[in-house]
C-alpha positions in Angstrom: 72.3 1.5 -1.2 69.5 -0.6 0.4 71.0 -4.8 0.4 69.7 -7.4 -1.7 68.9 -9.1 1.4 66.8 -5.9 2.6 62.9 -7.4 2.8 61.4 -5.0 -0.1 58.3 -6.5 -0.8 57.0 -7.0 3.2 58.3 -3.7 3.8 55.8 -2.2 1.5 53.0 -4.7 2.0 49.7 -2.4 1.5 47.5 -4.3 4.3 50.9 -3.7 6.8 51.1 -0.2 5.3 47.5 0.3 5.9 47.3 -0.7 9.5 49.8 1.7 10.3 48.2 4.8 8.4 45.7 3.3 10.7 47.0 4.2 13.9 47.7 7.7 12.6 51.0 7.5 14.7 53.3 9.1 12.7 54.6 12.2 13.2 53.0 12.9 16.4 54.6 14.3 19.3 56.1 12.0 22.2 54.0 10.4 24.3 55.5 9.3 28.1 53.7 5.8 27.8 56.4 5.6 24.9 59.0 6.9 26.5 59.0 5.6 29.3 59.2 1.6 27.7 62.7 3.0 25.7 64.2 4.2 28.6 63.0 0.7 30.4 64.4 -1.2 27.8 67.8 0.9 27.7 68.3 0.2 31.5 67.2 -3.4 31.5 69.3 -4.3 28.2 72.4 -2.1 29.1 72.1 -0.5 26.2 73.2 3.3 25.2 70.3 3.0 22.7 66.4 2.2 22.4 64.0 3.3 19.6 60.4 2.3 19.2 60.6 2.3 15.3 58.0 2.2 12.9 58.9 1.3 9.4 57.1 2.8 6.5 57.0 2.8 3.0 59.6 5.2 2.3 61.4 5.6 5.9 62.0 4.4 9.6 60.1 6.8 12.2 61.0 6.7 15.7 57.7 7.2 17.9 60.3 6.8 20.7 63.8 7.5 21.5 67.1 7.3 24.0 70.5 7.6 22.6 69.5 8.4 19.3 68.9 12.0 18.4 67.5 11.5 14.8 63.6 11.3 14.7 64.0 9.3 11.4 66.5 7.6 8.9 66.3 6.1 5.3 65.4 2.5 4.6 68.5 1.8 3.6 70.0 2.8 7.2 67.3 0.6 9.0 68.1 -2.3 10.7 64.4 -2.8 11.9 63.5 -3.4 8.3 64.9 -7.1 8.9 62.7 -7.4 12.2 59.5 -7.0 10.2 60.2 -10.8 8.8 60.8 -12.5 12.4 58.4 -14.2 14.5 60.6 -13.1 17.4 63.7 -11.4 19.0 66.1 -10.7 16.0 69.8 -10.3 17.4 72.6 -8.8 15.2 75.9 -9.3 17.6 77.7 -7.4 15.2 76.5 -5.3 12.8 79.6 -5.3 10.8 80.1 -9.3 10.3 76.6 -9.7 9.2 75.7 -9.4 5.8 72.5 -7.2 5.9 74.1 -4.7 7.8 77.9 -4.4 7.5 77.0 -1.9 4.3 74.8 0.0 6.8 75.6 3.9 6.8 74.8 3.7 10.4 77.6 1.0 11.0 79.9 2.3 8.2 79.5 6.0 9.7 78.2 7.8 12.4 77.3 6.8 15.1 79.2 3.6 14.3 76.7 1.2 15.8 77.7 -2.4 16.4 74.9 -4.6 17.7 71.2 -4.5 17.1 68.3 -6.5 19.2 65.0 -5.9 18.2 61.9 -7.8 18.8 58.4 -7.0 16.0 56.2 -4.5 17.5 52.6 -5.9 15.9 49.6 -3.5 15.7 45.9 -4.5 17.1 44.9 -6.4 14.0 48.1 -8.3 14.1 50.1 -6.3 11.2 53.5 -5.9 11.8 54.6 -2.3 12.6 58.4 -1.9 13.2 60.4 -3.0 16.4 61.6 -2.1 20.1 64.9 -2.3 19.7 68.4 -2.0 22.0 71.5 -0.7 19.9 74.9 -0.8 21.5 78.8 0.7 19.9 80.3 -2.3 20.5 79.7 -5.9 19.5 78.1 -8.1 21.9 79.5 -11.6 20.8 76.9 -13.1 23.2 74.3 -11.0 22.6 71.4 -10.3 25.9 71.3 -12.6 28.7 67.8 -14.5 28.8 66.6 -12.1 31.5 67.6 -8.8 28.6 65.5 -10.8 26.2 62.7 -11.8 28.0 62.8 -8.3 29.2 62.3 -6.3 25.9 59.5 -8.7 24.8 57.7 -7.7 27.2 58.1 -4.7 26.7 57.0 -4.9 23.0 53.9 -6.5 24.2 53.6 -3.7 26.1 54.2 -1.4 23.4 51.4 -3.2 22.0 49.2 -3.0 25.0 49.8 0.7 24.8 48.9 1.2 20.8 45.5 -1.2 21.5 44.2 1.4 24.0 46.0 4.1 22.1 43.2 2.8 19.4 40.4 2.4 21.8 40.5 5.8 22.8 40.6 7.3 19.5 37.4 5.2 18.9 35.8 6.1 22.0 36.5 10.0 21.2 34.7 9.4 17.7 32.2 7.7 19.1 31.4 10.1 22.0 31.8 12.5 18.9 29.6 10.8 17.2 27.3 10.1 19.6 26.9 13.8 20.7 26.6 14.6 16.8 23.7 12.3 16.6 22.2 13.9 19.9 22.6 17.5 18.9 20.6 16.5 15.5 17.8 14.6 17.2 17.2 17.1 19.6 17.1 19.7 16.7 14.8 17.4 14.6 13.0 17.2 17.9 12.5 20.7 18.7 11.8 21.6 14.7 9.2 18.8 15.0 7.4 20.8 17.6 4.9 18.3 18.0 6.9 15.4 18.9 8.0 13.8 21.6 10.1 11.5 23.1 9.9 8.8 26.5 12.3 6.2 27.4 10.5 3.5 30.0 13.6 1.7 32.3 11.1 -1.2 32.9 12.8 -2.5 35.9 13.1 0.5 37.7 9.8 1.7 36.6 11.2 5.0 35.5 9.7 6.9 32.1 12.8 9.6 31.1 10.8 11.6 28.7 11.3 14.6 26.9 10.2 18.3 27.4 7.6 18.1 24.9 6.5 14.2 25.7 6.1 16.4 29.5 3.9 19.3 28.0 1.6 16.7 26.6 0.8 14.4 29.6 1.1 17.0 32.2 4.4 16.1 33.7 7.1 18.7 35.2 9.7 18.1 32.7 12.5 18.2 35.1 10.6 15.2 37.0 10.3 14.0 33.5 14.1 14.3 32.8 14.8 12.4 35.9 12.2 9.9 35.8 8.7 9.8 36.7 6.7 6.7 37.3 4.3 5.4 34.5 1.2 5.8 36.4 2.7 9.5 36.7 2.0 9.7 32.2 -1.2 7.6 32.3 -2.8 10.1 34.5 -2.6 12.3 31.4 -4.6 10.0 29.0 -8.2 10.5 28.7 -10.1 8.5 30.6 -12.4 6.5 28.0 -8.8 5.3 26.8 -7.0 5.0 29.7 -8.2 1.5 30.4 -7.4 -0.5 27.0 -4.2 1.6 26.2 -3.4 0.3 30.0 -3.9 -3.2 28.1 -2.0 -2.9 25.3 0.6 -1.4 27.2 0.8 -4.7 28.9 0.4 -7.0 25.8 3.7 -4.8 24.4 5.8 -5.4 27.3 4.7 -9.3 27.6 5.8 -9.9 24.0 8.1 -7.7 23.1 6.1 -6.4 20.6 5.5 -3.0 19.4 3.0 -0.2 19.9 1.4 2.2 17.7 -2.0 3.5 18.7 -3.9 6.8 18.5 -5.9 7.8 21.7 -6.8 11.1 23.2 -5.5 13.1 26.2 -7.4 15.3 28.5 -5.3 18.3 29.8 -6.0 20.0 33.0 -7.9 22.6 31.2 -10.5 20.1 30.2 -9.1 20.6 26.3 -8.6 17.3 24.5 -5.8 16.6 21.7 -5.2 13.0 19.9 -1.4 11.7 19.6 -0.5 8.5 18.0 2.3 7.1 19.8 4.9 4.6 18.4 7.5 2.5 20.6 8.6 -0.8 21.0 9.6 -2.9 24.3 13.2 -4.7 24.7 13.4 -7.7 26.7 17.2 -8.7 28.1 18.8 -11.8 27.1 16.6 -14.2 29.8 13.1 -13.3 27.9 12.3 -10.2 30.9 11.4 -6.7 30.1 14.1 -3.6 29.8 13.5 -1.0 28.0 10.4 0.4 26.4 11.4 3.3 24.6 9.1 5.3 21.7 8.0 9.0 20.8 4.7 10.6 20.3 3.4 12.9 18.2 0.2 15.6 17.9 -2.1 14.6 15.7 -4.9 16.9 16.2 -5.0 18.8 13.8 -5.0 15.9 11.4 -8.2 14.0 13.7 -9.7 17.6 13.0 -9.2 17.4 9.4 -10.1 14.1 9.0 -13.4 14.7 11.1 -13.7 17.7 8.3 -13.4 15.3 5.5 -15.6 12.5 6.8 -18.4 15.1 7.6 -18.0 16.3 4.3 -18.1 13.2 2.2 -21.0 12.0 4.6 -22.8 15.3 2.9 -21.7 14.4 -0.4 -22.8 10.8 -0.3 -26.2 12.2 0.9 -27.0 14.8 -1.5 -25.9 11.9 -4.4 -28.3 9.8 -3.1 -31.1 12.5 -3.5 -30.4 13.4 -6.7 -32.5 12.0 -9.2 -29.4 11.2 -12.1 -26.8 9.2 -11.8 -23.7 9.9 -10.2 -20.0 8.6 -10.9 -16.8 10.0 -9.5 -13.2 9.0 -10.8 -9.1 10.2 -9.7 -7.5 11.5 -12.8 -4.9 10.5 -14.4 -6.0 7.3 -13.6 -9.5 6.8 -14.1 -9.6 4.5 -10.9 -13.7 4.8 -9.9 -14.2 6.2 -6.2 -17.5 6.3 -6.0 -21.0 6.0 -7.6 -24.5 6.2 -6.3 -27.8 4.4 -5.6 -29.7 6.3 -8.9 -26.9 5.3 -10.9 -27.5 1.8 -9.9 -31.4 1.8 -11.0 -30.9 3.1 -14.0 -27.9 0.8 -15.2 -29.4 -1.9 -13.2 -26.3 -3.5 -11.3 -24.0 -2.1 -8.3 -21.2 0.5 -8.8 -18.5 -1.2 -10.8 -15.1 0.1 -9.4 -13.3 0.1 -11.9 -9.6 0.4 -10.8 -8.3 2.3 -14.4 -10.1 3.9 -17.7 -8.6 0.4 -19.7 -11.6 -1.5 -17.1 -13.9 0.6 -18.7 -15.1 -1.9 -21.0 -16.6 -3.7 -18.4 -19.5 -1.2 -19.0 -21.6 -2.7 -22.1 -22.8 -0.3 -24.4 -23.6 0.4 -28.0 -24.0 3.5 -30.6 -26.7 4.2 -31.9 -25.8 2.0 -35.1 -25.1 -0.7 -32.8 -21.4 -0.3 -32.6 -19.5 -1.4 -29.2 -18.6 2.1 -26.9 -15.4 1.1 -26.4 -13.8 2.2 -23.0 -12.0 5.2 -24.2 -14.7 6.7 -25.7 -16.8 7.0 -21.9 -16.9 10.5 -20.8 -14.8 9.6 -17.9 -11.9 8.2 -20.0 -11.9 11.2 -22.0 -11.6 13.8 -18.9 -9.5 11.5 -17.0 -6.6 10.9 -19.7 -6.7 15.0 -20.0 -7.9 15.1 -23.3 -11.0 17.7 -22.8 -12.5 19.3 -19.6 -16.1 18.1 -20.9 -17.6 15.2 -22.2 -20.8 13.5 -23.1 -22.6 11.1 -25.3 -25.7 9.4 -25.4 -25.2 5.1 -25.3 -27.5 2.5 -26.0 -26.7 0.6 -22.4 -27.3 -3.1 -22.0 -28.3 -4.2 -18.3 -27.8 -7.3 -17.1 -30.9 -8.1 -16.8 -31.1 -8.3 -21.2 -33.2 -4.8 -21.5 -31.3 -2.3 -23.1 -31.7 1.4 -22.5 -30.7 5.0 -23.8 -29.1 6.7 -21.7 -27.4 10.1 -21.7 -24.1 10.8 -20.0 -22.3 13.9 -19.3 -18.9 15.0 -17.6 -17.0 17.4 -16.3 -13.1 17.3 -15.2 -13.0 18.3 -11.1 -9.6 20.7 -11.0 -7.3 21.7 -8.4 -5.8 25.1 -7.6 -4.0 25.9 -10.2 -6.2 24.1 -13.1 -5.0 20.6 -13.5 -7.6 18.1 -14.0 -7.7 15.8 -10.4 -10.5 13.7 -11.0 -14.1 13.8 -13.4 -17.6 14.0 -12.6 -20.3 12.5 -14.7 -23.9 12.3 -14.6 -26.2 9.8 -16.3 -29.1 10.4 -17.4 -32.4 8.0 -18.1 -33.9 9.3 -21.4 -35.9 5.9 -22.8 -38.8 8.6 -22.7 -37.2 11.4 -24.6 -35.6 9.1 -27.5 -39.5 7.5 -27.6 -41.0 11.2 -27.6 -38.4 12.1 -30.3 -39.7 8.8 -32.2 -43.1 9.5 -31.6 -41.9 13.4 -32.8 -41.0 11.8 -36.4 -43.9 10.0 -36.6 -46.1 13.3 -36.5 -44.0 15.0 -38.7 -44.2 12.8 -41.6 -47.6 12.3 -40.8 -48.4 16.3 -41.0 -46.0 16.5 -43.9 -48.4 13.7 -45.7 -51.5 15.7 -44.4 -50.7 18.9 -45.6 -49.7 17.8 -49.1 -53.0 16.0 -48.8 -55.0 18.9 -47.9 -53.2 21.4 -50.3 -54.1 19.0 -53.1 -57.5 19.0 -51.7 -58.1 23.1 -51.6 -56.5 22.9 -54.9 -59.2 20.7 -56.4 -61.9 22.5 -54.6 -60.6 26.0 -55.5 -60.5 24.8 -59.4 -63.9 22.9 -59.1 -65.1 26.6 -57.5 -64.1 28.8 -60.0 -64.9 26.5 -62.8 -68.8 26.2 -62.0 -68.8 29.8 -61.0 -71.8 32.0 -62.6 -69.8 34.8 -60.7 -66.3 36.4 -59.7 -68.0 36.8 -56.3 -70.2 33.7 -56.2 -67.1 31.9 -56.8 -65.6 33.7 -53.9 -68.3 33.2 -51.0 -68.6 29.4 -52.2 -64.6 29.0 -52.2 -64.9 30.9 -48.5 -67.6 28.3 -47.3 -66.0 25.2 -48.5 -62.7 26.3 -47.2 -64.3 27.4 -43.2 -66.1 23.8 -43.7 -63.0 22.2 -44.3 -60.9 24.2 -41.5 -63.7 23.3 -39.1 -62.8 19.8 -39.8 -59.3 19.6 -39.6 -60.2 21.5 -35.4 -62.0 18.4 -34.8 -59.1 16.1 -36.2 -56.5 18.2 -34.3 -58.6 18.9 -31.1 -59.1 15.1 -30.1 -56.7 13.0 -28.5 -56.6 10.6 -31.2 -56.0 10.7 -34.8 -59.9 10.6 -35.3 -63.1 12.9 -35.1 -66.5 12.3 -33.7 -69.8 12.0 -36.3 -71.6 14.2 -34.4 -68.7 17.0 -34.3 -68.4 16.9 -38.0 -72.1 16.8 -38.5 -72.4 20.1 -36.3 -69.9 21.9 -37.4 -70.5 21.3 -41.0 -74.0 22.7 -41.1 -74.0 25.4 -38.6 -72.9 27.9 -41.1 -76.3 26.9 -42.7 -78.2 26.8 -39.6 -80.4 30.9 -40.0 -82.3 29.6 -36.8 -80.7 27.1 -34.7 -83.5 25.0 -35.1 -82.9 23.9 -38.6 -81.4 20.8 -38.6 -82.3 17.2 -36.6 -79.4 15.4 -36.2 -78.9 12.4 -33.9 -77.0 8.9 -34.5 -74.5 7.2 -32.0 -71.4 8.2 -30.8 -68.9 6.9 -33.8 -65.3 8.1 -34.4 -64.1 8.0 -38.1 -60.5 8.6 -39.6 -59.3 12.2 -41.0 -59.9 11.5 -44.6 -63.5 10.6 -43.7 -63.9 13.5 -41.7 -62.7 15.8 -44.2 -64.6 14.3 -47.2 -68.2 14.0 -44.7 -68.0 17.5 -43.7 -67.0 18.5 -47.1 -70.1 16.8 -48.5 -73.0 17.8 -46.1 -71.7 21.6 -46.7 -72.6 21.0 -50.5 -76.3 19.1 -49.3 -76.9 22.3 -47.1 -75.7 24.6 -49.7 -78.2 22.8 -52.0 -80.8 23.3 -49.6 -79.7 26.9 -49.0 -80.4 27.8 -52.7 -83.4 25.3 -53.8 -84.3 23.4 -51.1 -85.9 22.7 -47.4 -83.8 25.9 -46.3 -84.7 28.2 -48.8 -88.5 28.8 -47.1 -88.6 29.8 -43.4 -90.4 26.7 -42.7 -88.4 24.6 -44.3 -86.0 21.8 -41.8 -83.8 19.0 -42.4 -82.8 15.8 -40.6 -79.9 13.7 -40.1 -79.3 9.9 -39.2 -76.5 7.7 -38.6 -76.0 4.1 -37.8 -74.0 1.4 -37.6 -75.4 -1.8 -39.1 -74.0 -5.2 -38.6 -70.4 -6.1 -36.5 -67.3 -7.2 -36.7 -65.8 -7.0 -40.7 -69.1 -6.9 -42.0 -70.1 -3.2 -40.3 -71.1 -0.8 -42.2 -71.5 3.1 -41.8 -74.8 4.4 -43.0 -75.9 8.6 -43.0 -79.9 9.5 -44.2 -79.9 12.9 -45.0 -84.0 13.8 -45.9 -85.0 17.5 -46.0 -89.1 18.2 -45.5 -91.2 21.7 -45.6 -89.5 22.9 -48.7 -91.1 24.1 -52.0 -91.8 20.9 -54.6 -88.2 19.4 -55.6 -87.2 19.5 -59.6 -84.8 17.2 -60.1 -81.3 19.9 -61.3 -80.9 19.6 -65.8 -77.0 19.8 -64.6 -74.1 18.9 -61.9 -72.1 21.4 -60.3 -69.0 20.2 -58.9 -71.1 19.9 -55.3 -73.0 17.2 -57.0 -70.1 15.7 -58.4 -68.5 16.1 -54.5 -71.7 14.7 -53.1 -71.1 11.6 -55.8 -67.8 10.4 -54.5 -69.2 9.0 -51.4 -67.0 7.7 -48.2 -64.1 6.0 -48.8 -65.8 3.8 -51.7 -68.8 3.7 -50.6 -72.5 4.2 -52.2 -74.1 7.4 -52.6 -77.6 7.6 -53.3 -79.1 10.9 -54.3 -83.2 11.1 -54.6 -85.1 14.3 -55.4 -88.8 13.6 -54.0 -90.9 16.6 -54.5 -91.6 16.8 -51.2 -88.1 17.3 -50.5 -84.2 15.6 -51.3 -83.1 12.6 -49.8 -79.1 11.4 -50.1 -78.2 7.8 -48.3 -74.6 8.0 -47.5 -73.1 4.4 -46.6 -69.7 2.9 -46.2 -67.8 -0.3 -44.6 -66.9 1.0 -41.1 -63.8 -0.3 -41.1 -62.5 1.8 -44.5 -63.5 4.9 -42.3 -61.1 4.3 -39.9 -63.5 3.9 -37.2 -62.1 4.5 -33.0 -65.8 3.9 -31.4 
């Protein structure tokens, strides 16, 4: 049965409990320092008993022990339990008188102790751990002399003394633990590194420890390196054309303390030359002077290489972009973030790359559809490719420079993919085709304007194919006159479609017209000035000199070898006022009867020029026709 004077609640006290896990004390095996302060506290107290007891949560242990054979008891037999509460020496003269203890089964029963002097044994942090305590059989109404007391404090202290380094040494075996833990894995990472190494520079002692690798590289033995080698011994290894400002920055890191990180080359005794970038930083001691100056290095020339690779290559990229005569725009995907875009590219939109840093910026571009909506920015090729939505884009954009002129231009994409097929970035080109949407224009124009033609002409053969047959004496007079108005009328439209211009020359017309009338090839006098008229004038002139040779042909000047006819143009007057004017007068012929009837080439010959006047005279000696017609309703090019 534990008293209701027994100190419960400081007994199991969770920080005191704590600190004495802590020490991981008990149950261990004796220990002399121990020992030896019990049986020193025994002999100086003159006492058959002295325990260095720890009180725990559920039990006393004894760490140390003379007199007493138990290694443990029960709270409820511990006496020490009591000490845990004083600031000092607690003395019991006689256990069985004092209320705490005259219930104690130790002092009711065997062994039948009788007086108790303990004094708190307190753990490095200050918790209190148990006691060193004397027991004796007998009262001691007096309890210890001075000396006794002053005695077995000390020795508690000492007991103390003896669990502080007890502590320390436990920390110094995990930390030398530790410590070689943290070695073994640094030389590990180290060695799996393979190209990295390690230096350590004792400033003072001008001494660089280095590494095995950190030796390799500069050309050091690396058992000189492991004991220490001079700088100048590692800066021999450094390439010459860097030797002298590493050398300075060297210097500028150990007068500031600062740190280093630069990449420089070393020459090897081989002549071969690698690149390292070596990291470190320089400790100064507490008056401001350099110490230490430790840092690693690693190889980086395999990276130098690649980089060398990479610049070269994008040096070749950038160069065949600026050749090329499109356009050239590269983005990242998913992004969209613009990397790069080229000089072309800049004439045709007429401002510098615009690096955009996402496809959201695209809108920075100003461009419009073809029915003048906005392009708004996720519509660009780029946008499309980058956000992963196709491979391939393009689209054609009415693109408004900043200059105010607005221009068609064509773009087209393609996604740029990595190994296994995911889109990386996107390619597009863009294209300048102002000329191509004009020729297309220009394209539509001739089309409706053949279109109208043809419907024209067709309406024409018609009228002349029903005029034909109509005034026909024959099947086959119908056929050769149908044949010789149509050749007439093809021989017109080659002139119309062999000039340059919508237009034919006078003379042209004039020729071809009556050379299928011409027997001799010296039938016909024609001359007048060089004069362009319009296709419906061409057609309807040629058209109508046919039917005045055909005339002649059958009654006239070129029925009779003999027989000629002449042709004259002008132009009379300018300006608004001009007018076209054709003399056609046949001589040599027989005498001219005027015809009792009109054939439908008469009635041809009648409709004149584009309103004009026609007038028709049959002189014996041979017919005249005066063709004449304001220039400017012939659609004149001169």
């Amino acid at each position: 049965m534990i008293s209701d004077l027994f100190p419960s609640a400081l007994v199991r006290d969770a920080a005191r409990l704590g600190s004495l896990a802590g020490l991981n004390l008990l149950d261990t095996p004796p220990e002399t320092e121990f020992e030896d302060i019990v049986h020193l506290a025994s002999t100086v107290c003159e006492t058959p008993v002295a325990l260095v007891s720890l009180v725990a949560g559920d039990r006393q242990w004894f760490k140390a022990r003379v007199g007493f054979p138990p290694c443990e008891t029960a709270l409820n037999a511990s006496v020490c339990a009591y000490t845990l509460a004083e600031p000092d020496l607690l003395t019991i003269p006689d256990l069985t008188a004092d209320p705490r203890t005259r219930d104690n089964p130790l002092v009711t029963g065997e062994p039948f102790i009788r007086f108790y002097a303990g004094t708190p044994l307190r753990a490095p942090d200050g918790q209190v751990l148990g006691s060193l305590c004397v027991i004796d059989h007998t009262p001691r109404p007096k309890g210890l002399s001075s000396r006794q007391a002053d005695g077995l404090r000390r020795l508690a202290r000492q007991v103390t003394t003896v669990l502080r380094e007890r502590q320390l040494n436990v920390e110094m075996r995990a930390a030398r633990d530790a410590l070689r833990v943290s070695e073994e894995r640094l030389a590990l990472a180290f060695a799996a590194a393979g190209s990295l190494g390690w230096w350590d520079w004792d400033i003072p002692a001008d001494c660089v420890y280095a590494g095995e690798r950190f030796s390799d590289m500069y050309g050091i033995d690396p058992a000189l390196a492991a004991q220490g080698a001079p700088l100048t011994a590692f800066v021999e290894g450094i390439h010459p054309d860097d030797r002298s400002w590493v050398g300075e920055r060297i210097q500028q890191v150990v007068a500031t303390a600062g740190e280093f990180s630069e990449e420089y080359r070393l020459r090897h005794a081989d002549g071969s030359v690698t690149w390292v970038l070596a990291r470190g930083r320089c400790f100064h001691d507490g008056d401001g002077k350099p110490l230490r100056f430790p840092g690693v290095v690693v190889d980086i020339t395999a990276r130098k290489a690649a980089d060398a690779a990479r610049f070269a290559g994008e040096a070749r990229l950038k160069s065949i972009m600026e050749t090329v005569p499109v356009g050239i725009l590269l983005a990242e995907a998913p992004s969209g973030r613009i990397l790069m875009g080229n000089r072309r590219l800049a004439e045709i939109l007429g401002h510098t790359t615009l690096y955009a840093s996402s496809s959201n910026a695209y809108g920075e571009f100003v461009a419009y559809h073809d029915d003048g909506r906005l392009v708004e920015a996720q519509e660009y090729p780029l946008a499309q490719i980058c956000g992963g939505q196709c491979k391939r884009a393009a689209i054609e954009v009415l693109y408004q420079r900043p200059d105010g002129e607005r221009r068609w231009i064509a773009i087209a994409g393609e996604a740029i993919e990595d190994e296994q097929g995911g889109t990386v970035g996107a390619v597009v080109a863009v294209s300048d085709i102002g000329d191509r949407k004009a020729a297309e224009a220009q394209q539509d124009i001739l089309n409706r304007e053949l279109s109208h033609r043809l419907k024209n002409t067709l309406t024409l053969v018609q009228s002349i194919a029903s005029q034909t047959l109509r005034n026909a004496p024959s099947l086959d007079a119908a056929r050769d006159a149908l044949a010789a108005r149509l050749i007439v009328l093809g021989k017109a439209h080659d002139i119309l479609l062999a000039g340059r211009t919508d237009s034919a020359s006078v003379d042209r017309v004039v020729q071809e017209a009556l050379s299928l009338h011409d027997d001799t090839g010296r039938r016909f006098r024609v001359r007048g000035p060089s004069l362009f008229v319009g296709p419906s004038a061409a057609l309807s002139l040629g058209l109508m000199l046919h039917e005045l040779a055909t005339n002649a042909v059958k009654y006239g000047a070129l029925s009779v070898p003999t027989g000629c006819v002449t042709v004259d143009w002008t132009v009379d007057g300018t300006g608004a006022a001009a007018e076209f004017r054709l003399d056609w007068r046949e001589q040599g012929g027989p005498p001219v009867t005027p015809p009792t009837r009109r054939g439908f080439g008469s009635r041809l010959i009648q409709r004149g020029l584009a309103g004009g006047d026609v007038a028709l005279h049959y002189a014996v000696e041979g017919v005249q026709c005066t063709l004449s017609a304001p220039l400017a309703g012939l659609r004149v090019d001169v």
